[in-house]
N, C-alpha and C positions, 0 to 999 in steps of 0.2 A: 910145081913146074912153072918154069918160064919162059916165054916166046916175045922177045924181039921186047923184051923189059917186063912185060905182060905175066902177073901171076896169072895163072889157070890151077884151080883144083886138081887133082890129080885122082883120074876116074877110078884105079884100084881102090881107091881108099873106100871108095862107095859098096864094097864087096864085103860080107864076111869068113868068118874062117874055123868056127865053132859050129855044136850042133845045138849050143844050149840058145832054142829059139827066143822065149821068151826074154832072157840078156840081150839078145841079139838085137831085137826089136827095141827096146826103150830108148839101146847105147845109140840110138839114131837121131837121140837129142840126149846123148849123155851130160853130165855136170849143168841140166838145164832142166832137172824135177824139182818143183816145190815139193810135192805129197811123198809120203812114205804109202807104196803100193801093196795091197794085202802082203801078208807076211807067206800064206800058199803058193803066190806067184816066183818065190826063192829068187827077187832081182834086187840091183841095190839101187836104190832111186832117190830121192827126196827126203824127208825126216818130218814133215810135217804131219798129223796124222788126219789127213782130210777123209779117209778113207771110213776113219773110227772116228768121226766127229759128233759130240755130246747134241752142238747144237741141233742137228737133223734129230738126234734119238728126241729132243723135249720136242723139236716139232711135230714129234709124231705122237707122242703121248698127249699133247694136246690138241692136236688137230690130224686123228689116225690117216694114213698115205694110204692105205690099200685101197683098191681100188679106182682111186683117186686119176683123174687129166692134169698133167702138170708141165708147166712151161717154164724154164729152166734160164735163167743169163746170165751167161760167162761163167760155163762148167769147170772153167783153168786148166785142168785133169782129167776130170769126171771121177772124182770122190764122192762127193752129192750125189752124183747123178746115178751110180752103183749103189750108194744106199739108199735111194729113193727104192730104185727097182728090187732091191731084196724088200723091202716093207712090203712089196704088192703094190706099188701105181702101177694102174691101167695103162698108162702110156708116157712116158717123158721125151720134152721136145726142146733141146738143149741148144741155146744161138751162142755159136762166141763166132767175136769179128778178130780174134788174134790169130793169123792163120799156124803160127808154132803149138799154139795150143791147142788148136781143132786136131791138127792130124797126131797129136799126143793121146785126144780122144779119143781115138779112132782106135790107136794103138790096146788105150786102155777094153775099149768095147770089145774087141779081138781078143785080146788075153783074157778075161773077166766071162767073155760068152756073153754080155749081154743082150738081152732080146725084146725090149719094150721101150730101147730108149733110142731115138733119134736125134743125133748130133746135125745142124747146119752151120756152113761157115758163112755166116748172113753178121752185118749188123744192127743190134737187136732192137735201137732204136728205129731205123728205118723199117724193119719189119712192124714192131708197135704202131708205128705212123700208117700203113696199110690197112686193111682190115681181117683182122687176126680171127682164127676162130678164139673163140670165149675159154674158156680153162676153168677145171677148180680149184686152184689154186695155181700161185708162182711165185719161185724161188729166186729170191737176186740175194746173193751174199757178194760179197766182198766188192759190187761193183756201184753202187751208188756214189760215192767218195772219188771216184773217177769220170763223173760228168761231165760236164759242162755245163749240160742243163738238169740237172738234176731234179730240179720241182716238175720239170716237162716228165720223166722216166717213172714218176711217184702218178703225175694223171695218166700217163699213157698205161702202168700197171693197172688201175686202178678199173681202166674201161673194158681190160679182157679176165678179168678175174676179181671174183669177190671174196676171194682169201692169199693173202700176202704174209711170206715169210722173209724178212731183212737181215743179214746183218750187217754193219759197216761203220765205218768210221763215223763223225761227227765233230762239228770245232767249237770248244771252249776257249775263249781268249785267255783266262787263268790257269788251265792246265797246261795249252799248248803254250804258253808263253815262259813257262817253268821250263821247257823240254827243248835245251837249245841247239837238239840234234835237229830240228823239225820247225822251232817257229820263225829260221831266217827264207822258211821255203813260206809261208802267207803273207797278204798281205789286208791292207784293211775291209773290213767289210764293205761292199755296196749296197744300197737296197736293190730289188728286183720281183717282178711281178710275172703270174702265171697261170693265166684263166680265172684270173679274179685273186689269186693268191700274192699276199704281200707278204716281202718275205726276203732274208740278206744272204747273199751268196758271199764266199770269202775263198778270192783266189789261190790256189798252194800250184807252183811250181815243181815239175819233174827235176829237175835239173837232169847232169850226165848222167845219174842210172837208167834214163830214158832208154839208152844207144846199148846196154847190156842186153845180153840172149836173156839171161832171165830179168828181165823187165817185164812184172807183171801189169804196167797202168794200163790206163788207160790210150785215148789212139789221137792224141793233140800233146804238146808239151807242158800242157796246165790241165788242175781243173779246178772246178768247182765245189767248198763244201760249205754245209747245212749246218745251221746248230740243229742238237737235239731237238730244244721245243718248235722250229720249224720241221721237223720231219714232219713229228705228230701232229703235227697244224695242220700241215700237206695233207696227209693221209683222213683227215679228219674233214679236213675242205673239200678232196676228191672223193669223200663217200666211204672210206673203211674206219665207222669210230670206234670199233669194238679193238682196243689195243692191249697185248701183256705184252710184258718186256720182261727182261732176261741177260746172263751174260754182261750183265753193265762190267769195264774194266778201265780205270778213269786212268790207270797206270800204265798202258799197252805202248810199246817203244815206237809206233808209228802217230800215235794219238788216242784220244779217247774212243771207244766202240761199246758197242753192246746188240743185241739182236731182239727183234721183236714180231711176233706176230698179229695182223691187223686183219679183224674180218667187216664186211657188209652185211648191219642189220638188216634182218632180213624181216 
């Protein structure tokens, strides 16, 4: 609709007109799911299978969830975060600062019936920066590689939990530089330091997928990535040296990832 040049949304459209609720509910952010949502839920959404993801089942065979306090950043969906809670955590407490995704959560929470997990729409760094209660563990996947400060997010995990599940990107100058969908978005490395942590961060630009609805980065036009052997430096410098890795895929169309879980001798 238009007024005086003025597009205005047009309020019917905010209305549905089925009884099938559960469609009803997601088409509220249709053509903008990453995840492929239980197959129970009979809606069509995403393709991805966050919902059936490998890397939670190893996280749980080696380091069991039941019962478990778990602090959760940037749920995207709440795929994670639905299968944390079937394993048995005691509690999940899940920060995304994307507000299309938090109320996708919500959605998800709603359909699913979940009952042990708490979604905020906070951002999770600034909560870190506060004083958090402690946790047993937390879950950041897909959100490290979307930084800025990235070696700040590895100590600030490090102070509210002595068990850390990763997964995420990481930058090889030889892989990514093979992969020319991806290495006209870096550029060279810097050094940079982080509570005593020395260590090279390597700018990657968004560019315009920034301004798409499904834009999952992060909340600046750039960020920040790590090589591998600075992760584990990091996490080794701020106190988790017990590390297994897992998942390494040096061939993945966004850059190299793999996922690792880091505990605190104890």
């Amino acid at each position: 609709m238009a007024v005086l040049g003025i597009c205005r949304p047009n309020l019917l459209d905010g209305f549905v007109a089925t009884a099938d609720a559960n469609q009803n509910a997601v088409d509220i952010f249709k053509d903008e799911w990453a995840s492929a949502l239980p197959a129970g839920l009979g809606v069509r959404t995403g393709t991805i299978p966050l919902f059936e993801d490998a890397r939670i089942q190893w996280l749980n065979q080696r380091f069991p969830v039941a019962g478990k306090t778990v602090l959760e950043l940037g749920p995207l969906e709440g795929g994670h975060t639905w299968q944390l809670e079937r394993l048995g955590a005691a509690s999940i407490l899940s920060l995304e600062a994307n507000t299309r995704a938090f109320l996708k959560c919500l959605i998800v929470k709603e359909l699913l019936d979940m009952k042990r997990a708490r979604f905020r729409c906070v951002d999770f760094m600034a909560y870190l920066e506060s004083t958090p209660e402690p946790v047993d563990f937390c879950v950041a996947s897909g959100v490290l590689y979307h930084m800025r400060r990235p070696a700040a997010l590895l100590e600030r995990i490090c102070r509210v939990a002595d068990n850390l599940f990763l997964w995420t990107h990481y930058y090889d100058e030889t892989i990514i530089r093979q992969n020319r969908d991806i290495a006209f978005r870096f550029s060279p490395g810097v050094p940079a330091e982080h509570d005593g942590f020395r260590h090279t961060v390597y700018r990657r630009e968004y560019g315009a997928g920034l301004f798409s609805r499904r834009s999952f980065g992060g909340n600046a036009g750039f960020s920040y990535w790590l090589s591998r052997d600075d992760i584990l430096g990091a996490l080794r410098h701020f106190g988790l040296t017990e590390i297994e890795t897992q998942f390494e895929q040096t061939d993945h169309p966004h850059g190299p990832c793999f996922a690792l879980i880091a505990k605190r001798k104890l």
